[in-house]
TIVOMAR-461563 format. One line per 10 residues: number of its first residue (from 1); for each residue x, y negated, z of C-alpha. Coordinates in Angstrom, 3 decimals. Example, Ala and Ser with C-alpha at 12.3 -4.5 7.8 and 13.67 -1.06 7.14 Angstrom:
1	12.300 4.500 7.800 | 13.670 1.060 7.140;
This chain:
1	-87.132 125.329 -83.663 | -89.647 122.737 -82.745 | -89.668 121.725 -79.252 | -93.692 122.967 -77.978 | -95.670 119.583 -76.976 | -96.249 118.458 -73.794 | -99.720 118.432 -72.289 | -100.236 114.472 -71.382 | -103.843 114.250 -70.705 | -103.638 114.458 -67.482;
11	-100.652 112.204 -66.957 | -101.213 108.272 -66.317 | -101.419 105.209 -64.247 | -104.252 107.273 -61.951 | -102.337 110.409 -61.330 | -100.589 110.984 -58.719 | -96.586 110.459 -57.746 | -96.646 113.409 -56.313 | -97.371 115.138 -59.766 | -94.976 112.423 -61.904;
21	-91.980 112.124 -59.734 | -88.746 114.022 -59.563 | -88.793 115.596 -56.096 | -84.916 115.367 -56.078 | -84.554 111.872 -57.013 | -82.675 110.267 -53.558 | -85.417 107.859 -53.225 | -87.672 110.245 -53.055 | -85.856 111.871 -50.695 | -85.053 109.309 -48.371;
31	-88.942 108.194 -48.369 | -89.662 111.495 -46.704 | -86.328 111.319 -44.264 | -87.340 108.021 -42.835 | -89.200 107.560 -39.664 | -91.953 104.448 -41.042 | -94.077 105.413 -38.226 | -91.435 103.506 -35.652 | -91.477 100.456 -37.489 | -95.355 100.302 -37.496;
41	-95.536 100.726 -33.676 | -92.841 98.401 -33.076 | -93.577 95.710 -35.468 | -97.538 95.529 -35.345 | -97.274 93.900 -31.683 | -95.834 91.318 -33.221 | -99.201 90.488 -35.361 | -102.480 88.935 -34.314 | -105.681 91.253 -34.437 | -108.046 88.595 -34.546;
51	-106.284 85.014 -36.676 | -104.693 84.604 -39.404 | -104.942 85.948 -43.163 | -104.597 90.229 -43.605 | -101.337 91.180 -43.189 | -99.180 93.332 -46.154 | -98.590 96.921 -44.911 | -95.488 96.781 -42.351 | -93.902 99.792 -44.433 | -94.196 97.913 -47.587;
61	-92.121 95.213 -46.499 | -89.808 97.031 -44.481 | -88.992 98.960 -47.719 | -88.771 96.137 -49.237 | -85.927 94.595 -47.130 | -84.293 98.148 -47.773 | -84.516 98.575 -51.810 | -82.955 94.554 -51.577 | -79.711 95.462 -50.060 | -79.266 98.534 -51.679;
71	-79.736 97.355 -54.815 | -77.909 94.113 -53.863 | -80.842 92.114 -55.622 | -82.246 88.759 -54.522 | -86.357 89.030 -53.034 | -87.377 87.026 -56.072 | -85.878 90.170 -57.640 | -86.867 92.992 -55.474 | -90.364 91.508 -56.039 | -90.384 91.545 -59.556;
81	-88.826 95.215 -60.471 | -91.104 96.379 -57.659 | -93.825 96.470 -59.980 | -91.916 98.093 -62.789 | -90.570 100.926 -60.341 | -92.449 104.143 -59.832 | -89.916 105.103 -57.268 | -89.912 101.560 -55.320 | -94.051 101.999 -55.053 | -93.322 105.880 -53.932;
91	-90.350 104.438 -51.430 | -93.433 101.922 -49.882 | -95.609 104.124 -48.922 | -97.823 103.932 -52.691 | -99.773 107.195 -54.303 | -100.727 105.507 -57.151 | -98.976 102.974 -60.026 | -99.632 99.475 -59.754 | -98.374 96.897 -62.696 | -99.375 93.857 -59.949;
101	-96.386 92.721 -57.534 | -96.829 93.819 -54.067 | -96.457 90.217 -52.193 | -94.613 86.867 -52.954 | -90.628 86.702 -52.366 | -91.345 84.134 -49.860 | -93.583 86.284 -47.480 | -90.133 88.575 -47.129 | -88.490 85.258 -45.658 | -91.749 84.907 -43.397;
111	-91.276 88.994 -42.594 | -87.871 88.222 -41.389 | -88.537 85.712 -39.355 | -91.258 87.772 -37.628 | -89.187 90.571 -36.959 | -86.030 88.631 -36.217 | -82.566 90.426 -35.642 | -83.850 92.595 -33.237 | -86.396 94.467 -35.666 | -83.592 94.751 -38.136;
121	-81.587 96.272 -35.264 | -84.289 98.951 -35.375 | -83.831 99.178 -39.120 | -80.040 99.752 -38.876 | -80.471 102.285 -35.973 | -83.054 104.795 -38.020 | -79.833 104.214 -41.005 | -77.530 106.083 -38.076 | -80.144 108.485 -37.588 | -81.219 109.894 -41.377;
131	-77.407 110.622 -41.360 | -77.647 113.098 -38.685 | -74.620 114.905 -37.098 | -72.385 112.878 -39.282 | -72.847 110.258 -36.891 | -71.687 112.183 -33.918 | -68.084 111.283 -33.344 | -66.088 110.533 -29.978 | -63.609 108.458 -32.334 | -64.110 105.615 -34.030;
141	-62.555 102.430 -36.464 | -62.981 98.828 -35.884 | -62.204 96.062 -37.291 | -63.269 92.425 -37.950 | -63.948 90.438 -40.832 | -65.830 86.815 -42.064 | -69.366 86.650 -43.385 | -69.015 83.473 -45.469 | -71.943 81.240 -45.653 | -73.478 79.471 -49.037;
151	-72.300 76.546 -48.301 | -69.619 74.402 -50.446 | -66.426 73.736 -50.066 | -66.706 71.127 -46.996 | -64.736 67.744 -47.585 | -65.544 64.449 -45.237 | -66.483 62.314 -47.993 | -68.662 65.077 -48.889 | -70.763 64.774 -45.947 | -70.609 61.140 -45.904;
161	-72.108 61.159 -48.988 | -75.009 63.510 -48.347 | -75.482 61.630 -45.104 | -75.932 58.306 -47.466 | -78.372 60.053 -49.753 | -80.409 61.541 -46.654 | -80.703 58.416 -45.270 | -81.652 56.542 -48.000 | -84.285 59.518 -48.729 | -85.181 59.403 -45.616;
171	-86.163 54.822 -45.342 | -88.223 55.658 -48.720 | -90.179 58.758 -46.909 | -90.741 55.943 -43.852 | -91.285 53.332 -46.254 | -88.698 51.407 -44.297 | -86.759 48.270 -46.179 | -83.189 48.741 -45.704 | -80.581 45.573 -45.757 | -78.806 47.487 -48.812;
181	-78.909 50.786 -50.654 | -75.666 50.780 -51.648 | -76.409 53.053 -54.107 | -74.359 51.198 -56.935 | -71.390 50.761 -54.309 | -71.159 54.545 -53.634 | -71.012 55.285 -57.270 | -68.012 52.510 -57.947 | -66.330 53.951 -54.762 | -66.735 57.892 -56.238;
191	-65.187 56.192 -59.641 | -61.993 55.323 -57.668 | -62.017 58.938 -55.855 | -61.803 60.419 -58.859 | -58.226 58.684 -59.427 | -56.526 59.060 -56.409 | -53.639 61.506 -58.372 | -52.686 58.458 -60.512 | -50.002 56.220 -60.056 | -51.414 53.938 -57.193;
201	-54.338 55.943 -56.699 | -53.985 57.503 -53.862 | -54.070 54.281 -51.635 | -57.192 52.937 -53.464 | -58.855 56.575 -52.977 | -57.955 56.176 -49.306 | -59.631 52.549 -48.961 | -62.379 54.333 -50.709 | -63.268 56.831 -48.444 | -63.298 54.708 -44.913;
211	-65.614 52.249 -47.155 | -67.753 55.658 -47.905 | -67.814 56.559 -44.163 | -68.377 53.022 -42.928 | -71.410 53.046 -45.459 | -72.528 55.807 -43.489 | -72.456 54.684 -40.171 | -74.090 51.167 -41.283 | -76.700 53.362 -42.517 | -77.522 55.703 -39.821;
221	-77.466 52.375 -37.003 | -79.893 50.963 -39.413 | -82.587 53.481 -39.255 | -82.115 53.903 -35.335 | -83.509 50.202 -35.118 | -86.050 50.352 -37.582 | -87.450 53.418 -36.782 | -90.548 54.170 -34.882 | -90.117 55.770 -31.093 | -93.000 58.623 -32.890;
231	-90.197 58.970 -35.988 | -87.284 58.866 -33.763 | -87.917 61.775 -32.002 | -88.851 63.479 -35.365 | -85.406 62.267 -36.999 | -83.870 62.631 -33.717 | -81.658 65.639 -34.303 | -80.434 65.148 -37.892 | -79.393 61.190 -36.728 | -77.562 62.757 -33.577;
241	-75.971 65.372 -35.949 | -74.899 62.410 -38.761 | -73.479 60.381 -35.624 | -71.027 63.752 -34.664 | -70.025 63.966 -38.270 | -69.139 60.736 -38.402 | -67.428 60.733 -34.611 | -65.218 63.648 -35.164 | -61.637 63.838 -36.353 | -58.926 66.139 -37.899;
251	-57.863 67.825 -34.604 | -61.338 68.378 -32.924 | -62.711 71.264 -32.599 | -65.950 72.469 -32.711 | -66.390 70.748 -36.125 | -68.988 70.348 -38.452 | -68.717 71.519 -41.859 | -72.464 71.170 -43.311 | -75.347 69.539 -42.962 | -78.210 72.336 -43.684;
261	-75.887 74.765 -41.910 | -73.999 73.337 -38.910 | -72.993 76.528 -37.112 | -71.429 77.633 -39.369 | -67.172 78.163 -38.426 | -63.911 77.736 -39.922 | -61.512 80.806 -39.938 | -57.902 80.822 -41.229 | -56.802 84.486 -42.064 | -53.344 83.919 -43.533;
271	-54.629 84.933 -47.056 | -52.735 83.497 -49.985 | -55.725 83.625 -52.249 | -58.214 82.083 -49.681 | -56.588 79.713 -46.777 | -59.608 79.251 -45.251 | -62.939 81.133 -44.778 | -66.432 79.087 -43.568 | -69.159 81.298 -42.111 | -69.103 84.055 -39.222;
281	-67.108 86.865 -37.669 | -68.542 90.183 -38.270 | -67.365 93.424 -35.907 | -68.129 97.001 -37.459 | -67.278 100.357 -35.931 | -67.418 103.518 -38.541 | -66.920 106.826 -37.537 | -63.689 108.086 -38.229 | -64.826 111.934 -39.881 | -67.589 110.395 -42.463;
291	-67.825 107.269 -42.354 | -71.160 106.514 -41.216 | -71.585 102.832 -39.779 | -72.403 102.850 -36.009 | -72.095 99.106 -34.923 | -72.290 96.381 -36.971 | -72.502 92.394 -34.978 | -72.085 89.038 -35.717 | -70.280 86.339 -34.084 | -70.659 82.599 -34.449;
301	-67.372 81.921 -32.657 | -64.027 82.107 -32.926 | -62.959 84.206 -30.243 | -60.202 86.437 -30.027 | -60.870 89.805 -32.156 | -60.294 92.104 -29.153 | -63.243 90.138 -27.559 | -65.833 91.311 -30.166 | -65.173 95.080 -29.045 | -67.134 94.989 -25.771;
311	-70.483 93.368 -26.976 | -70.374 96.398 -30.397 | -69.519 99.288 -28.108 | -72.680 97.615 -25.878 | -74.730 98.124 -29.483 | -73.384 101.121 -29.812 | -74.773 102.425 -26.737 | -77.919 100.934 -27.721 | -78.474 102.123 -30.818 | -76.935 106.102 -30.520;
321	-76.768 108.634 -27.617 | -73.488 109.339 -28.319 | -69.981 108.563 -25.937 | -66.946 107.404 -26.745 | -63.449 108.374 -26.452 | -61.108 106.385 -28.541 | -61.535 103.406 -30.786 | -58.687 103.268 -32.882 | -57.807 99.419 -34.091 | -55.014 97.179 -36.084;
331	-52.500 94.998 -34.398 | -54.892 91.781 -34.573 | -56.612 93.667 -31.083 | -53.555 93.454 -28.685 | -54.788 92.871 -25.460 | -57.065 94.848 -24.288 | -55.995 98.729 -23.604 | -59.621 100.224 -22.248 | -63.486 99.107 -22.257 | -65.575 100.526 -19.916;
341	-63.232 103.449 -20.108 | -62.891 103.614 -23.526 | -59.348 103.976 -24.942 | -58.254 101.081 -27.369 | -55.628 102.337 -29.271 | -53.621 99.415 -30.929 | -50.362 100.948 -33.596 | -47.493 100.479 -31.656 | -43.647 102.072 -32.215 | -43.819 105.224 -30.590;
351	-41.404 108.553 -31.140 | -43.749 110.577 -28.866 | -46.756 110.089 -30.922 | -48.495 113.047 -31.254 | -49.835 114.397 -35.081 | -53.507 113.847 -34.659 | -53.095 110.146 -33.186 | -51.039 109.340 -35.790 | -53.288 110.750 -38.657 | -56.350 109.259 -36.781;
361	-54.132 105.940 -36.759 | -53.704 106.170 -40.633 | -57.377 106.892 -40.910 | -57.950 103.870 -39.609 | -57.208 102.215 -42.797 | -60.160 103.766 -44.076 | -62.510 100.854 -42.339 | -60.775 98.292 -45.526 | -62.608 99.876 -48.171 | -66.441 100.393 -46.072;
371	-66.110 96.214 -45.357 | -65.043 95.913 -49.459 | -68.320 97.610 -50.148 | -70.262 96.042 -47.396 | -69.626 92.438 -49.119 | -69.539 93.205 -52.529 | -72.309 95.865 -53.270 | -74.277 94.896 -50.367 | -74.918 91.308 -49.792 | -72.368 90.304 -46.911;
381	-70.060 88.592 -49.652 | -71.804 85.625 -49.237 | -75.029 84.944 -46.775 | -77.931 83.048 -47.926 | -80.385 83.789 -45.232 | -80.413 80.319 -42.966 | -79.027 80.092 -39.766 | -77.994 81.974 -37.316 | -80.478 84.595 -37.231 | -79.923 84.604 -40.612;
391	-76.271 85.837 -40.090 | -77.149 88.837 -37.881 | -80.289 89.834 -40.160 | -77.896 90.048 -42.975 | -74.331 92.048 -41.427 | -77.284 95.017 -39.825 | -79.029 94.736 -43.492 | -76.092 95.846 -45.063 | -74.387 97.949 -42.526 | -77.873 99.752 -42.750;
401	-78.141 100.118 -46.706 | -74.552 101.299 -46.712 | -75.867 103.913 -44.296 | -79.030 104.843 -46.572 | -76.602 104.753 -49.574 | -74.178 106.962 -48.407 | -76.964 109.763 -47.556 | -78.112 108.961 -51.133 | -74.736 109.682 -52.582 | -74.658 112.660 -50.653;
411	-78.184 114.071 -52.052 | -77.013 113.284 -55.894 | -73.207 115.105 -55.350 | -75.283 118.293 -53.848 | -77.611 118.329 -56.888 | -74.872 117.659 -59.260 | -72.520 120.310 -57.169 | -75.812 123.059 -57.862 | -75.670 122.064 -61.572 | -72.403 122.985 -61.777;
421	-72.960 126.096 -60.138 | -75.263 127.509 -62.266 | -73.706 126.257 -65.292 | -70.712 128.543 -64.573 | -72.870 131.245 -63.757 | -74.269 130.718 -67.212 | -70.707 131.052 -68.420 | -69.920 134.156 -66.599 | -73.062 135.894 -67.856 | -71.924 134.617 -71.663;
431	-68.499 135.609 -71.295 | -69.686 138.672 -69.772 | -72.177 139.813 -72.766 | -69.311 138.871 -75.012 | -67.140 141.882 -73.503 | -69.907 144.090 -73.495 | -70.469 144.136 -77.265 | -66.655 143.727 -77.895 | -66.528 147.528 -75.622 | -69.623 148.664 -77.735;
């Protein structure tokens, strides 16, 4: 039989979303869960009433930062499937289609910066609270792990190098005449780098690279004397960070490993595929029922692991109303046996170990997989947001889209769970007609 046609008159770019979308759709869902009113109080002190250009609408952006990380898209992305999205307009606060994009990706990078890590804070908080009761939980998992940064793989005669090339950019932006470019010299000495696993290579290669670094240092004295006291102070920091890179050693610490990112840390982690990890230390507690992540911070240090645990449960506190009892941790946290009177429970041989602290001890484990996802579906792989700031903005980001994700997840399984319900009540009433005519 021919299916009946459907009536589309009414339907088009000026109807409603109420009347196109799917009411169950988890976007549509968590639209409605969401508390935008909080962000709007919070984040329109932060604006000027009377300068500057109109502002985009707060919730638009904030959704914006959301649909980024859970979609694990870049803005220049976000920005562009945006306006090909029914559900992303419906998820900003739209009633109506619009084929135009809703800003440019570089006002998001402006939005940030606005809000700073303490209006994503308030992002990652309403995560915790869309996922309810599941939240609620005396006993959590922690655990620690790097944020890398987008930076490459940092060698000295790397940064020697990009010290030469700023400095020679920066004499042509001054219009000052340097002594010599060496320009050509850098090349021939990067020829004999290239050789240094020959046969007599290496001790050419080595000659090399104090003639690279020397290079460097004749440059950056240079532009200290012919600079202008007005340009010094503009050039003053990036000359004072070339004369630390070219000051410190193997052993210091404290070490520089980029130019455009110089907080940035190294961490050795004993891994066989990775020796050494540049970027930040990130701490995350997760409940230990569901799941749910209730602390998420990032550290620009190198402390001690057990360290991190009294600044999160401090966000914790901040963030939720709820106490807690026990946080349950691996080995790498020995040292520390309570926090403001919270039990830190670190695996240790014991034969009078009870059956729920040892199952709550092999939950534990469970944190691995959340901190998998975390970097590969949700950004924290590898941090392109600059600075600092940029670290924290990025660990609550994705902490918080986990969060949203997870209550997503758990919208589409009870959907799916109701399909499958009444398809085998479907099946009952089949097999049930079946016997009937069978008996008749």
């Amino acid at each position: 039989m021919l299916a009946k046609q459907k009536n589309t008159s009414q339907m088009g770019f000026y109807s409603t979303f109420e009347e196109q979308l799917d009411h169950s759709h988890p976007l549509y869902k968590l639209s409605l869960a969401i508390r935008w009113k909080i962000f709007d109080e919070e984040f329109s002190k932060l604006y000027s009433s009377t300068h500057g250009k109109p502002a985009k609408a707060i919730r638009l952006m904030v959704s914006l930062l959301i649909l980024k990380q859970v979609r694990n898209l870049s803005d220049e992305s976000v920005v562009e499937q945006w306006a090909e999205n029914s559900y992303y307009q419906f998820f900003s606060g739209e009633d109506f289609f619009s084929p135009q994009p809703p800003c440019s990706a570089t006002e998001l990078v402006e939005f940030r910066k606005r809000i700073g890590s303490q209006g994503v804070e308030l992002i990652f908080k309403e995560s915790i609270k869309v996922n309810g009761d599941d939240a609620n939980d005396d006993n959590l998992s922690a655990d620690t792990t790097i944020q890398e940064k987008n930076i490459t793989y940092p060698t000295d005669d790397k940064l020697y190098k990009k010290i030469i090339k700023e400095c020679q950019s920066m004499a042509k932006e001054e219009e000052i005449e340097l002594r010599q470019s060496y320009t050509q010299t850098v090349k021939k000495l990067s020829t004999i780098q290239r050789f240094k696993k020959n046969k007599n290579g290496s001790s050419k290669a080595k000659k090399a690279s104090k003639k690279i670094k020397t290079i460097a240092g004749v440059l950056v004295r240079e532009l200290n004397r012919k600079l202008t006291p007005e340009n010094l102070k503009k050039y003053n920091t990036k000359l004072n960070l070339y004369e630390r890179i070219l000051a410190q050693k193997r052993s210091d610490s404290n070490k520089i490993y980029s130019l455009h990112e110089p907080d940035v840390k190294c961490y050795t982690k004993g891994k066989e595929h990775k020796r050494f990890e540049f970027g930040s230390k990130v701490s995350i507690l997760v409940t230990q029922k569901t799941g749910v992540i209730v602390g998420a911070l990032n550290f620009n240090s190198t402390e001690h692991d057990s360290k991190t645990l009294a600044q999160t449960i401090e966000q914790h506190k901040r963030l939720t109303d709820n106490s807690i009892k026990n946080i349950f941790v691996d080995r790498g946290y020995r040292g520390q046996k309570t926090i403001n009177g919270i039990n830190i429970c670190v695996p240790k041989p014991d034969n009078d170990i009870t059956k729920t602290k040892r199952k709550r001890h092999s939950r534990r484990a469970a944190i691995e997989p959340v901190i998998g996802h975390l970097k590969s579906d949700y950004r924290m792989n590898r941090n392109f947001l600059k600075g600092v700031t940029g670290d924290e903005i990025n660990v609550l980001l994705a902490a918080a889209a986990m969060n949203f994700k997870r209550v997503m997840n758990l919208w589409k399984q009870g959907l799916i769970n109701f399909l499958f319900y009444i398809l085998d009540e479907i099946k009952m009433l089949i097999i049930f007609n079946q016997c009937l005519k069978k008996t008749f």
